[in-house]
N, C-alpha and C positions, 0 to 999 in steps of 0.2 A: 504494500500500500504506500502511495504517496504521502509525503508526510505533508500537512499545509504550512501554508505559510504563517511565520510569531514571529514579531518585533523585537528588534535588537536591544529590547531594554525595560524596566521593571518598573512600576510604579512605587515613589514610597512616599507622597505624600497628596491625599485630593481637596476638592474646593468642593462645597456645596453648592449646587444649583437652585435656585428657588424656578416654580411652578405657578403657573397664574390663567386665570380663566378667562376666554375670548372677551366676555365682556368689560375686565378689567384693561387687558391691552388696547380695545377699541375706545376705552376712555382716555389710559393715557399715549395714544399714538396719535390722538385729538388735540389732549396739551401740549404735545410736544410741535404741535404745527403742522404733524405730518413731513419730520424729520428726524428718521431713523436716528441722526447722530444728536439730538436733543433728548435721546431715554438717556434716563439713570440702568446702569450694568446690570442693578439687581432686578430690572423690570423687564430683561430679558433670559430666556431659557437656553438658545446656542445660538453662541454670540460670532458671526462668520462676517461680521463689517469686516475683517480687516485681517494680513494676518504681520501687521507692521508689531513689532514689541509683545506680542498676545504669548508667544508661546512659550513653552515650560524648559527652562534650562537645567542645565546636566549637574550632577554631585562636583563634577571637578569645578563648574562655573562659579556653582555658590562658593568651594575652598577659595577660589582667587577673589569671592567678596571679600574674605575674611581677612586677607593679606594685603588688599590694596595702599598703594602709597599713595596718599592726600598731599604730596608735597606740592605746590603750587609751580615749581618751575623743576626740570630734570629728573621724575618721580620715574621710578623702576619702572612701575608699571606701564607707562607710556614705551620704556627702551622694548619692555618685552610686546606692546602693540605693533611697536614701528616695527620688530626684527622679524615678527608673524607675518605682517601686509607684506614685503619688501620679499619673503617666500615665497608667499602666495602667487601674489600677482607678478613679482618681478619691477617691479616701478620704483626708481630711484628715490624720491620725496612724500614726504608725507604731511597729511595737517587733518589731524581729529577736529572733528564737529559732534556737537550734539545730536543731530540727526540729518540723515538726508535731506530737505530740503537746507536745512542750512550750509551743507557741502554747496548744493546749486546754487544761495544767495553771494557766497562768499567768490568760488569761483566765475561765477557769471558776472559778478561787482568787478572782477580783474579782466572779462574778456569781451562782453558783451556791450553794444552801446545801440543808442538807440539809430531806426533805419537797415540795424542789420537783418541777416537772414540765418534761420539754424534748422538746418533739413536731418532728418532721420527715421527712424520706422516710428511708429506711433506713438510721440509723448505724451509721458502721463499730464496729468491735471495740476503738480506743483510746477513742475518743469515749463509747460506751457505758460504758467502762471507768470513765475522767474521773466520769461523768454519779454513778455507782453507786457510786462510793468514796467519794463525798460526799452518799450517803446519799439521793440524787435516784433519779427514773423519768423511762429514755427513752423517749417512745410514740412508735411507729412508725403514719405515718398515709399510707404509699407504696399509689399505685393497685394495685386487684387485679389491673391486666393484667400487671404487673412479675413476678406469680407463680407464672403458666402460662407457660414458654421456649417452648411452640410459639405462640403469638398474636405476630405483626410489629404495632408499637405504636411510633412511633417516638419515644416519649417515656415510657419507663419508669419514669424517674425521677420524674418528677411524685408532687405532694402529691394525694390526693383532698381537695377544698377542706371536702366533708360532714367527713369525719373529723377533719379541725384544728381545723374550728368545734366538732365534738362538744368537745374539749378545750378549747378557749377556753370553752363554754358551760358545763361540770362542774366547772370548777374558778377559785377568785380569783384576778385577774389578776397580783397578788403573789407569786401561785407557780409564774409559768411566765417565767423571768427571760428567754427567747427561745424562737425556733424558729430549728432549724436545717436548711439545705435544702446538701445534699451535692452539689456537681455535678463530673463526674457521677457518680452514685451506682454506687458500689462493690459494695455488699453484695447489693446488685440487679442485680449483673452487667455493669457499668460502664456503665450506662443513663442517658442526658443530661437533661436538664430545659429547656423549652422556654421563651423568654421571655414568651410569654403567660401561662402558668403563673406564673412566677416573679411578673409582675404583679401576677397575681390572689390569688395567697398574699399578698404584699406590702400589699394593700389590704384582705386581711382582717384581716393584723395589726395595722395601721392604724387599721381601727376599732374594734377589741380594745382597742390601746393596749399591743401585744407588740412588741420590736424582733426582727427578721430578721437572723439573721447568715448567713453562706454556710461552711463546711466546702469550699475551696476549690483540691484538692490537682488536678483535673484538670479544670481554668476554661478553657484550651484548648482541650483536644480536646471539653468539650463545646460551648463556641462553632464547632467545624466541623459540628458535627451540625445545629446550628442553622442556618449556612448553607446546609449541603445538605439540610434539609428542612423546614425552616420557613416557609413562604409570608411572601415581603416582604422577606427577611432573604439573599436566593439575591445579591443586589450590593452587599450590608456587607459592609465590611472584618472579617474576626479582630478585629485592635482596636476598632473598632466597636460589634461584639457584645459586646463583654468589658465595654468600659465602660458601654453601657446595662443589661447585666445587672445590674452591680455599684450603679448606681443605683438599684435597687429597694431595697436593704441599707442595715444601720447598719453595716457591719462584716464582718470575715472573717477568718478562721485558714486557715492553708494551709503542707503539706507541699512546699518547694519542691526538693524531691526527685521529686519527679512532672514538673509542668510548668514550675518553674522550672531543669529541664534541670541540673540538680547532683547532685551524691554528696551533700550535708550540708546543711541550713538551713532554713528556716522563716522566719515572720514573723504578725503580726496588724495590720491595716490597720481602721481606724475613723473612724467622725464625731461621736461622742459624745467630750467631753473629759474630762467628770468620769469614765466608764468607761475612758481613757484614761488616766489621774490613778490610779485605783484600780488596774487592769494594772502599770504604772509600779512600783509596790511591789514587786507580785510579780517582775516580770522583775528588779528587781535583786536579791533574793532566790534566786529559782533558778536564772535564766540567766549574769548578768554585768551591768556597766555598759547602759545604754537604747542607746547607739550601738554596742552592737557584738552584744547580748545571748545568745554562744554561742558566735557565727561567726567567725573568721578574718577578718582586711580582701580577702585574696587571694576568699574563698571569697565573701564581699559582691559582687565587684566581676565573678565569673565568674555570681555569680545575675542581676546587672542587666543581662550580657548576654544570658542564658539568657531572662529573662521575657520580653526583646523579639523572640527567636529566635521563642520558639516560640507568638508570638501572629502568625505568619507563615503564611500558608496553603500556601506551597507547601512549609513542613518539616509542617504537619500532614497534608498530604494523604499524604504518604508515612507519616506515621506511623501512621495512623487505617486505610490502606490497606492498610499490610502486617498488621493484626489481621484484615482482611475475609478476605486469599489465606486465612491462617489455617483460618478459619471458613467456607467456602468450603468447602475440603476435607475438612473435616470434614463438610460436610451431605452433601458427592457421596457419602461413605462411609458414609454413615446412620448417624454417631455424634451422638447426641443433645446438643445443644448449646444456650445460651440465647441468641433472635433477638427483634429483631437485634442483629448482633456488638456488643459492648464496644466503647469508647475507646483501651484502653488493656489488653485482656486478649480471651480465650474463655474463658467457662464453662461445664464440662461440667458436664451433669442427671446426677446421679449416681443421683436417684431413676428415671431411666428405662433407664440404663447398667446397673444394678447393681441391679435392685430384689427379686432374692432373699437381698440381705445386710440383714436385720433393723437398722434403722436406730439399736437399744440399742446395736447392734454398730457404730455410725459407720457407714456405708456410702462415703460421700463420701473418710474418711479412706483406708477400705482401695483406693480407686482411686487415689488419689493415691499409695501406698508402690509398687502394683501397675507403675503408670506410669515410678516410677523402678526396679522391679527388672527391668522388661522393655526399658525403651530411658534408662537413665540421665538422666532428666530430671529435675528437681522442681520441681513445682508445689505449691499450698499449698489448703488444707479452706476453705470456707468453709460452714460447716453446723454441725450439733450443737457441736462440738468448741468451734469459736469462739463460738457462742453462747452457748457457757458455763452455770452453773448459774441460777436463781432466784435472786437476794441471798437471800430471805427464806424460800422453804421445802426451797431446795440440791436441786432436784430439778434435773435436766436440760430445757433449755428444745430445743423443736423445731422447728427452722424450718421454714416455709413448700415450702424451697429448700434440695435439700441442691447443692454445688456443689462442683467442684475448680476453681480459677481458673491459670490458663497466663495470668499477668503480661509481656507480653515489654519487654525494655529498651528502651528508644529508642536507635537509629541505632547499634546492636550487633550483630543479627544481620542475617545474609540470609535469601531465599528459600528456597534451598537447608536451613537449619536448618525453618523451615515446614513445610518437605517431609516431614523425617522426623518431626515431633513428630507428622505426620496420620499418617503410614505405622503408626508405632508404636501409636497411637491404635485403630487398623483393626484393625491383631491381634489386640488387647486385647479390643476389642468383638467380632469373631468366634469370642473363644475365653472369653465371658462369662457360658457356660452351667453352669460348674464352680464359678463363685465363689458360693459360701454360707452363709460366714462371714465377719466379721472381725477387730475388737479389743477390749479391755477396757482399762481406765484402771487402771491401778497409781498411781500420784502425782498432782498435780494442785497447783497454785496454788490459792489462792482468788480470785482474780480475773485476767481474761483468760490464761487455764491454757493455751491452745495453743501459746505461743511454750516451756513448757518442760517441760509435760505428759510423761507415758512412757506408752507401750500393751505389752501382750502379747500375742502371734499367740492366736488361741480355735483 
């Protein structure tokens, strides 16, 4: 008999869940405006907004809490961050952050200016943010397979090489301070980017005379992709793959709140010095001191074991695994999903789930409030909402993809949770002949509005 499949690891300490009745969520998913990220934790059941900081770190992580050095300037525990990254990735320079978007505020402050252009496969929501605040365009140049969820593609992520040269060719090369290549790509339904690809972007930049930076928050689980489908690549190590990707770059930003297996931190690795010299500024302006720039020393020295965890194939496999059970169940149940699965999420097509909710009316959003008034979950829009307005003529921009993303934590839940987000999922879609209507925008930021935006039920 075949033996099944059991995780590389033990539990030895849990959280209580609390449990709540539809009609109490339907009150307060009311107070909250009809914005998932306005609950309080405890008034949710499985909590999949996100899976930035959420997941459960390892017995060695907590030892390095215990030993962190709080020294303000040259503290151990930054030497032993910088000596882990400079492994890793191979990147001569380093400047901890707080968190990924602060890596982006800091270095985009040293490259970015306003009128430029910053092309790459699908940026996410801070990154465009970053891009647009300072007066820049982000063009998005991701293959058109990334855009149809029923086409199996095993590389989503990918640049279409036409579309970045169109960019390079339309505009002076002064005004496109980089591209940026996202792995794996988020916004695209956490779809990997192949090393071949990555190559051949690289060399077109090359001869443009564009540096390459990576958007580098899930460099992990897309180096398992690569393993398991990448011809050539099926007997490299994780580490391996990470470090020849990262040699196609000048550099990288990265949420290590993803795949650096932490609650908190960030970082920007580089090979340029003078843009390293120019960063440098910034980080001690917004962040703190260059060696510590944000972080804690405790919270340094639980990243340096985090980055080496999870460039381990046998914690990815479980982790990359448990998104397939996921997704998986969901196809058995004919809930329209984008394939093949995420990294590090499922996304449901909400244009195919929900396509008599008139998309003025968010469609994507009203699946996602729906989901948590019917099985206590929350998941988070990735569609109009986050898209956000036009800078320039504030009309609503429409994507390609409308999408609810189900982020799950790493090494947090079980199967059993799986279980019922599909169960739940299943009702939802059998009983998805009634929905058609859903919200209107009362408030709104001017720029990235979803984290505090308010809706009205229509």
């Amino acid at each position: 008999m075949e033996l099944p499949y059991a995780e590389p690891y033990k539990i030895k300490m849990v959280e209580q869940l609390k449990r709540s009745t539809k009609e109490q969520r339907l009150k307060w998913i009311k107070k909250a405006h009809y914005n998932l990220f306005n609950l309080d934790s405890d008034k949710v059941f499985i909590d999949v907004l996100t899976d930035s900081g959420t997941g459960a770190m390892s017995d060695k992580q907590w030892a390095e809490m215990m030993i962190g050095d709080e020294s303000y300037a040259g503290s151990k525990s930054f030497t032993k961050l910088k000596k882990t990254v400079k492994k890793i990735t191979g990147f001569k320079y380093f400047l901890p952050t707080h968190q990924g978007r602060a890596a982006e505020n800091v270095l985009f402050s040293a490259m970015v200016k306003e009128g430029d252009i910053v092309p790459g496969n699908s940026h996410f929501d801070t990154t465009k943010g970053h891009i647009e605040f300072r007066k820049a365009t982000a063009v998005d140049c991701t293959i058109d397979e990334a855009f149809d969820t029923s086409i199996i593609h095993p590389f989503k992520g990918n640049i279409d090489l036409n579309k970045l040269e169109k960019v390079f060719k339309s505009n002076p090369k002064e005004k496109i301070p980089f591209v940026i290549l996202t792995i794996t790509c988020n916004s695209a339904g956490g779809q990997p980017v192949s090393v071949q690809n990555t190559k051949e972007v690289s060399a077109l930049c090359k001869q443009y005379g564009v540096p390459l930076y990576f958007d580098a928050a899930r460099f992990a689980e897309n180096a398992y992709f690569i393993k398991k489908r990448e011809a050539g690549y099926e007997d490299k190590s994780i580490k391996e793959i990470v470090k020849e990707v990262f040699s196609y770059g000048d550099g990288m930003t990265i949420s290590a709140k993803k795949d650096g297996l932490v609650n908190m931190g960030g970082f920007i690795a580089l090979n340029n010095k003078e843009v390293f010299k120019k960063a440098t500024v910034f980080n001690i302006m917004y962040e703190g001191f260059i060696t510590y720039g944000g972080m804690n020393g405790r919270d340094m020295g639980a990243l340096a074991i985090g980055l080496d965890e999870s460039t381990e194939f046998n914690y990815l496999e479980s982790r990359v695994e448990q998104i397939a059970y996921l997704g998986k169940k969901l196809v058995e149940y004919g809930v329209p999903v984008q394939q093949p699965f995420g990294g590090h999420a499922i996304f449901l097509d909400a244009n195919k789930f929900v396509p008599t909710i008139p998309r003025e009316e968010y469609r994507a959003q009203a699946l996602a409030i729906e989901l948590y008034v019917v099985g206590g979950i929350r998941g988070v829009e990735i569609g109009t909402v986050l898209a956000d307005r036009d800078p320039f003529t504030r009309k609503n921009r429409y994507p390609d993809l409308e999408l609810v993303r189900l982020a799950i934590p790493r090494r947090t839940y079980t199967n059993n949770h799986m279980d019922y987000i599909a169960a739940t999922l299943k009702n939802i879609y059998d009983s998805r002949e009634g929905a058609k209507s859903g919200y209107r925008i009362i408030d709104e930021a001017p720029i990235m509005r979803h984290f505090t935006v308010k809706f009205e039920k229509i």
